[in-house]
Z-matrix of the N, CA and C atoms (Angstrom, degrees):
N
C 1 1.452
C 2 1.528 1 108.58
N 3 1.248 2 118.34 1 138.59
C 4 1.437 3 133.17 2 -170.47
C 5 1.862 4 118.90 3 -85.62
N 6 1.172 5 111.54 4 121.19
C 7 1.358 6 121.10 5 -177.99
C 8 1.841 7 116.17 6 -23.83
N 9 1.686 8 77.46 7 -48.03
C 10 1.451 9 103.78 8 -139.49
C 11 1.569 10 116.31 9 -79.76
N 12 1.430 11 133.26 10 111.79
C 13 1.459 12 132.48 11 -157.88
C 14 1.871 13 104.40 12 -114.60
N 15 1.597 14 95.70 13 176.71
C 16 1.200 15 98.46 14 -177.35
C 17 1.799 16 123.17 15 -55.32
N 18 1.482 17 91.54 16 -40.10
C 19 1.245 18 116.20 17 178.01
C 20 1.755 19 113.22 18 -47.69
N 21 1.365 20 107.26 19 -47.00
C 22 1.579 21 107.50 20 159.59
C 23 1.371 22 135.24 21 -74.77
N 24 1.455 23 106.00 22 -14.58
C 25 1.754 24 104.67 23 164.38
C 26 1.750 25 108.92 24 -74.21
N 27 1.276 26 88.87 25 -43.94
C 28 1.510 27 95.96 26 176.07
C 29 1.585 28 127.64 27 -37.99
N 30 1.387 29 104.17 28 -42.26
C 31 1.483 30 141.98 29 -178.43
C 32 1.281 31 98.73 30 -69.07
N 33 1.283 32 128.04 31 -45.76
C 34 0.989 33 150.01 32 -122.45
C 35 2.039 34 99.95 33 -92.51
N 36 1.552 35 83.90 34 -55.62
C 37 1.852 36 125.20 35 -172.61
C 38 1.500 37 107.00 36 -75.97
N 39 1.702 38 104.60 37 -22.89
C 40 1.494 39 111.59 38 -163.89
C 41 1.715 40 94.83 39 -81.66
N 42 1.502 41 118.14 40 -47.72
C 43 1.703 42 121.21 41 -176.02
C 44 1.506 43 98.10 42 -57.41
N 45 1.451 44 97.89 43 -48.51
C 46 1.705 45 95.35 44 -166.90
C 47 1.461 46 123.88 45 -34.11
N 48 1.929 47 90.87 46 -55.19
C 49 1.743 48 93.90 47 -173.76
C 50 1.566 49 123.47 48 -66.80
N 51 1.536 50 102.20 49 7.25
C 52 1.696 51 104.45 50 168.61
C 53 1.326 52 117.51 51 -72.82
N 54 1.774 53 107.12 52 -27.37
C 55 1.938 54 103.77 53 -170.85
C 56 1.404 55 117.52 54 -65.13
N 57 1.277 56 111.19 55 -138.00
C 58 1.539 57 97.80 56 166.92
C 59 1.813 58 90.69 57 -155.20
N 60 1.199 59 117.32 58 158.18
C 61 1.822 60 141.02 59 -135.56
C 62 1.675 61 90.35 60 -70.02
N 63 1.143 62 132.33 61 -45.08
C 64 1.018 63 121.70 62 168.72
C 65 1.363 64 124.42 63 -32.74
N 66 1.711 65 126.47 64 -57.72
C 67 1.437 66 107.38 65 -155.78
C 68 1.656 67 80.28 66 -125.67
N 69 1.685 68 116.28 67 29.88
C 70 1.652 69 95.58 68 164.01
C 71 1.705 70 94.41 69 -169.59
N 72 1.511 71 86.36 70 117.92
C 73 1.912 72 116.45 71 -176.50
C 74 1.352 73 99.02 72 -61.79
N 75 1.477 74 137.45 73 -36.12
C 76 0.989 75 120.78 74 159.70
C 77 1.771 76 128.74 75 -49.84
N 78 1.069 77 103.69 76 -64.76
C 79 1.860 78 120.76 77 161.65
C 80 2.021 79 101.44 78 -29.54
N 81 1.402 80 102.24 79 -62.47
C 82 1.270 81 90.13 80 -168.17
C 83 1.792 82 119.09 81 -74.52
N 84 1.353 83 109.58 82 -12.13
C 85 1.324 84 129.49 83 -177.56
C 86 1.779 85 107.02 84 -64.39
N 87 1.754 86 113.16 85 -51.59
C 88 1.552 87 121.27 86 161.58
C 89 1.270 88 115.96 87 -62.20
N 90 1.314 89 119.02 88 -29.05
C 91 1.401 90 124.16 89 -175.03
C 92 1.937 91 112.88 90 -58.69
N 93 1.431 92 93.00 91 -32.87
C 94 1.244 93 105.65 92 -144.93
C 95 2.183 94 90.97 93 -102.82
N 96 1.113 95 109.00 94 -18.54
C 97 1.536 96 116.09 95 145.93
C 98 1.656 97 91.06 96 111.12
N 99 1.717 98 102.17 97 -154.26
C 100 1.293 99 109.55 98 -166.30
C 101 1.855 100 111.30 99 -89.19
N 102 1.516 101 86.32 100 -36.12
C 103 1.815 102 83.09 101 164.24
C 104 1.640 103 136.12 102 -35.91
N 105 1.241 104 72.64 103 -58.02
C 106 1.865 105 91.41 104 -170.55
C 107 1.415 106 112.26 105 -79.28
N 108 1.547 107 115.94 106 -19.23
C 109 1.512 108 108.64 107 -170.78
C 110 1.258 109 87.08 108 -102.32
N 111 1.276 110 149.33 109 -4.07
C 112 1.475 111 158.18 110 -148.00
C 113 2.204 112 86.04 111 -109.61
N 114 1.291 113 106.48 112 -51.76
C 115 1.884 114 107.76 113 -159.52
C 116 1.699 115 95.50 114 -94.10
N 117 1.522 116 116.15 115 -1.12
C 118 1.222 117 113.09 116 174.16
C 119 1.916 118 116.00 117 -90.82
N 120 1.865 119 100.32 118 -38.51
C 121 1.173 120 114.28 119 162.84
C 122 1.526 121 118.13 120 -43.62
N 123 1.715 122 117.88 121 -71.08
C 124 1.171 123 122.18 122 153.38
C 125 1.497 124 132.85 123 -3.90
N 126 1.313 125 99.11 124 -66.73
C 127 1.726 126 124.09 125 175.33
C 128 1.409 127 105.71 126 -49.70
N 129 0.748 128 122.48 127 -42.56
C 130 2.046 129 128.85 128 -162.21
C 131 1.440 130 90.78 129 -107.03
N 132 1.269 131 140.42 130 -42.14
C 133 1.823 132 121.10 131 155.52
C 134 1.118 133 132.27 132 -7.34
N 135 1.848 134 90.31 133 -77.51
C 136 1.523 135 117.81 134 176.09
C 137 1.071 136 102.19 135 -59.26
N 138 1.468 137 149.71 136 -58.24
C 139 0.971 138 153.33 137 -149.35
C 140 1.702 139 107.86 138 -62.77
N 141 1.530 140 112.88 139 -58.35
C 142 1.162 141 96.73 140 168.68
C 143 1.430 142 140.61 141 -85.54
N 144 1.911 143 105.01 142 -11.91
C 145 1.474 144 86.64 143 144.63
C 146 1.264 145 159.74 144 -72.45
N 147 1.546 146 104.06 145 0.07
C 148 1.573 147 132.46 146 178.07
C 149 1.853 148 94.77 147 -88.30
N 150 1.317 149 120.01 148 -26.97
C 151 1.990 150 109.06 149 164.66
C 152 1.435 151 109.61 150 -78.92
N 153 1.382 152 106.80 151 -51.39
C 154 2.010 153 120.91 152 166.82
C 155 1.948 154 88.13 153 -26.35
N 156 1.162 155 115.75 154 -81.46
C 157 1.636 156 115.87 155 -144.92
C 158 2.028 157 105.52 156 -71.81
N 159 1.643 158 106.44 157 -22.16
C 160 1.183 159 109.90 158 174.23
C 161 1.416 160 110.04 159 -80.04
N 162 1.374 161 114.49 160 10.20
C 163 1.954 162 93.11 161 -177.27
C 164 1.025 163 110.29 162 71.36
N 165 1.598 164 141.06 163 5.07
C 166 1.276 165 132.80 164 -170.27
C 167 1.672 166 119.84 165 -92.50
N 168 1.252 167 119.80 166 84.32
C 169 1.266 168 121.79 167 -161.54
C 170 1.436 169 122.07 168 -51.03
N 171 1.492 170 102.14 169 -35.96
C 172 1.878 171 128.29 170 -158.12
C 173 1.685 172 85.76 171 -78.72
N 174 1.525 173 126.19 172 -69.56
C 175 1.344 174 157.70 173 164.02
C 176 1.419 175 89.49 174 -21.20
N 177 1.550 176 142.99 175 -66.97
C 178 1.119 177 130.18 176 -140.09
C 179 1.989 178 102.37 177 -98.48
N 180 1.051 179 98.07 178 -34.16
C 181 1.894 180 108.04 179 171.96
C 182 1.707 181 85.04 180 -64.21
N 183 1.000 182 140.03 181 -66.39
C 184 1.783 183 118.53 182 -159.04
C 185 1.545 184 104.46 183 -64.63
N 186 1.018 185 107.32 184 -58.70
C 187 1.455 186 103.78 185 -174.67
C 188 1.834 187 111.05 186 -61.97
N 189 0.900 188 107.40 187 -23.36
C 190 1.920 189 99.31 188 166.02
C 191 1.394 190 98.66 189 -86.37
N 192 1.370 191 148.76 190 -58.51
C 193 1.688 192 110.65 191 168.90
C 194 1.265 193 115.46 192 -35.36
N 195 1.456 194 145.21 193 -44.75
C 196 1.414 195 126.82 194 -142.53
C 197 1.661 196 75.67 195 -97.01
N 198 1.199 197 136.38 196 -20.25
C 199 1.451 198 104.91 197 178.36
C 200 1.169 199 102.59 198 -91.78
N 201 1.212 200 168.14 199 32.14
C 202 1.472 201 160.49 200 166.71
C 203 1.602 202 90.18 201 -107.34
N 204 1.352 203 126.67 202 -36.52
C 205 1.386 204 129.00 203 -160.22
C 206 1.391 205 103.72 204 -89.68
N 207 1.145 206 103.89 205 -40.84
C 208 1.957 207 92.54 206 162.41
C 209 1.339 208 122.20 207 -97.25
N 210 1.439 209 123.85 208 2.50
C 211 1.826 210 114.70 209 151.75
C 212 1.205 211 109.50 210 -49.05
N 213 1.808 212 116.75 211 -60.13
C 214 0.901 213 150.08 212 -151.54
C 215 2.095 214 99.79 213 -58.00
N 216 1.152 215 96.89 214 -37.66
C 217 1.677 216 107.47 215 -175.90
C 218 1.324 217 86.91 216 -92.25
N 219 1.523 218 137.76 217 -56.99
C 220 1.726 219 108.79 218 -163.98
C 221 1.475 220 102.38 219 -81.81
N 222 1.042 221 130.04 220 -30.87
C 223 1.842 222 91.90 221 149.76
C 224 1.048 223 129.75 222 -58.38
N 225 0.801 224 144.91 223 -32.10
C 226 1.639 225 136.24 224 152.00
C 227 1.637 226 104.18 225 -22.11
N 228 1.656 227 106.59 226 -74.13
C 229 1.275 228 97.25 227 -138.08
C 230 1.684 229 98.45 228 -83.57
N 231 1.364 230 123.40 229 -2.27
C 232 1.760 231 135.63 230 165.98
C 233 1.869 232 97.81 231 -88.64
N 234 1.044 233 126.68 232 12.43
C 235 1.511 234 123.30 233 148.33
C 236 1.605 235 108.19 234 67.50
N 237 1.600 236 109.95 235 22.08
C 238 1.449 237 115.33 236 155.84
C 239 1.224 238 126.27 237 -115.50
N 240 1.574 239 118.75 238 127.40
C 241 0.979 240 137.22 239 -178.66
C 242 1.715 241 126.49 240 -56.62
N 243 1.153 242 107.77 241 139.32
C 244 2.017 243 94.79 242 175.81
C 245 1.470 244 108.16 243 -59.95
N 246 1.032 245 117.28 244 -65.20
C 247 1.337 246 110.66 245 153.16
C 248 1.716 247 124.43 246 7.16
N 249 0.974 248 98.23 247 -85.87
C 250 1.943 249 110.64 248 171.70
C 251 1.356 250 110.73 249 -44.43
N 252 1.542 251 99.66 250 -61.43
C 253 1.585 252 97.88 251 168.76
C 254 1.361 253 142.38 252 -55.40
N 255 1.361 254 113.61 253 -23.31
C 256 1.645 255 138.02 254 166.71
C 257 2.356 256 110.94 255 -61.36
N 258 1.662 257 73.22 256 -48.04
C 259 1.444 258 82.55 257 167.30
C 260 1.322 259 129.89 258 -55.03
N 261 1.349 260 95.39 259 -52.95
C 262 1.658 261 106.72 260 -171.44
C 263 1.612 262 98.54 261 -60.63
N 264 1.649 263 120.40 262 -58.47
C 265 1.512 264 101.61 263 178.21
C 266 1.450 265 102.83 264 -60.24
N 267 1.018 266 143.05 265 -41.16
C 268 1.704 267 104.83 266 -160.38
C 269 1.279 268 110.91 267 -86.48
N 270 1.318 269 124.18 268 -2.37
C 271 1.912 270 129.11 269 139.14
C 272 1.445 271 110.67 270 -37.92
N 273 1.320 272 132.72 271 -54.37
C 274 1.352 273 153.26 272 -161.90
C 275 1.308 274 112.18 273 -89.05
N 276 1.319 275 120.92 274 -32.54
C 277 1.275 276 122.50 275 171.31
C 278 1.016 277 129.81 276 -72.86
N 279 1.448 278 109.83 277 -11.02
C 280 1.226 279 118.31 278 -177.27
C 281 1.426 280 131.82 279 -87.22
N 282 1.119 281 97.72 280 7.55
C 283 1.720 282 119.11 281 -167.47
C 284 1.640 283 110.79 282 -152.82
N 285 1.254 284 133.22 283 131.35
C 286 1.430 285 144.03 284 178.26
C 287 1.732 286 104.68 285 -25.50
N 288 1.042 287 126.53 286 147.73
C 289 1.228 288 136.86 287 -172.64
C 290 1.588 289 117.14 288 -85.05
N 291 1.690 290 112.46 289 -3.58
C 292 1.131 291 132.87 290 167.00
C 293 1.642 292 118.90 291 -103.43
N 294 1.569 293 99.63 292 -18.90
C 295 1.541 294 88.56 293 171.80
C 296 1.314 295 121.28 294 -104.32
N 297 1.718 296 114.83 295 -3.63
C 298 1.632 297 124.82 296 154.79
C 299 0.992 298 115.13 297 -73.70
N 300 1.276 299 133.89 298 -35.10
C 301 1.607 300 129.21 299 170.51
C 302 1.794 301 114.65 300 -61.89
N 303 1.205 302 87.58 301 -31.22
C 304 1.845 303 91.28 302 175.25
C 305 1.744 304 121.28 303 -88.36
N 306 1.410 305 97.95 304 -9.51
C 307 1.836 306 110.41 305 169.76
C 308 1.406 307 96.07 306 -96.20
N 309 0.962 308 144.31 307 11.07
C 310 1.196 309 136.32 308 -165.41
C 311 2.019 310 95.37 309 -101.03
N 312 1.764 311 111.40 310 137.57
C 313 1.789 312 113.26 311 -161.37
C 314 1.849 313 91.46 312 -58.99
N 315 1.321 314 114.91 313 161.97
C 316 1.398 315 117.15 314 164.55
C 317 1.356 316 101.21 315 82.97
N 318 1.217 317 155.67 316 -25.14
C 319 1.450 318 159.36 317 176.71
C 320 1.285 319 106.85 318 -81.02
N 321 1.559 320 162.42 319 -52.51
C 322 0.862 321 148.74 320 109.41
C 323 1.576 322 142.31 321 60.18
């Protein structure tokens, strides 16, 4: 089992966005705002649900890093923290997964 958690990519993304876009894809990824890191997230979705539906095991572990690694940046650049997000599941966890979906506004 691997050291290494979200909490340290996070860490990870946080030094990054100090460099500048040239010598760090992260840097240029904030640079480039919520759009683009928002249709890049997207991109690596699809991507691994198109390995998800091929059976592609090798295919589906890369493409779920690059999507955890660009959530991880468009929260960044939509100004929520992992943190918040950690919260919100263990808000959710705390109760059946059918009776948060039914507290949830508009369900009702």
């Amino acid at each position: 089992m691997t050291t290494f958690t979200l909490a340290d990519l996070d860490a990870l993304i946080e030094s990054r966005a100090t460099s500048t876009g040239d010598k760090s894809y992260t840097r240029s990824l904030l640079d480039a705002g919520t759009p683009r890191t928002a249709k890049k997230f997207g991109e690596e979705a699809v991507e691994a649900v198109i390995a998800a539906m091929e059976g592609n095991k090798t295919d589906l572990r890369n493409e779920a890093a690059d999507v955890l690694y660009h959530l991880l940046v468009l929260l960044r650049t939509g100004g929520v923290s992992l943190n918040e997000v950690l919260k919100e599941l263990e808000r959710r966890t705390a109760q059946s997964g059918h009776a948060e979906k039914a507290a949830r506004p508009g369900n009702g």
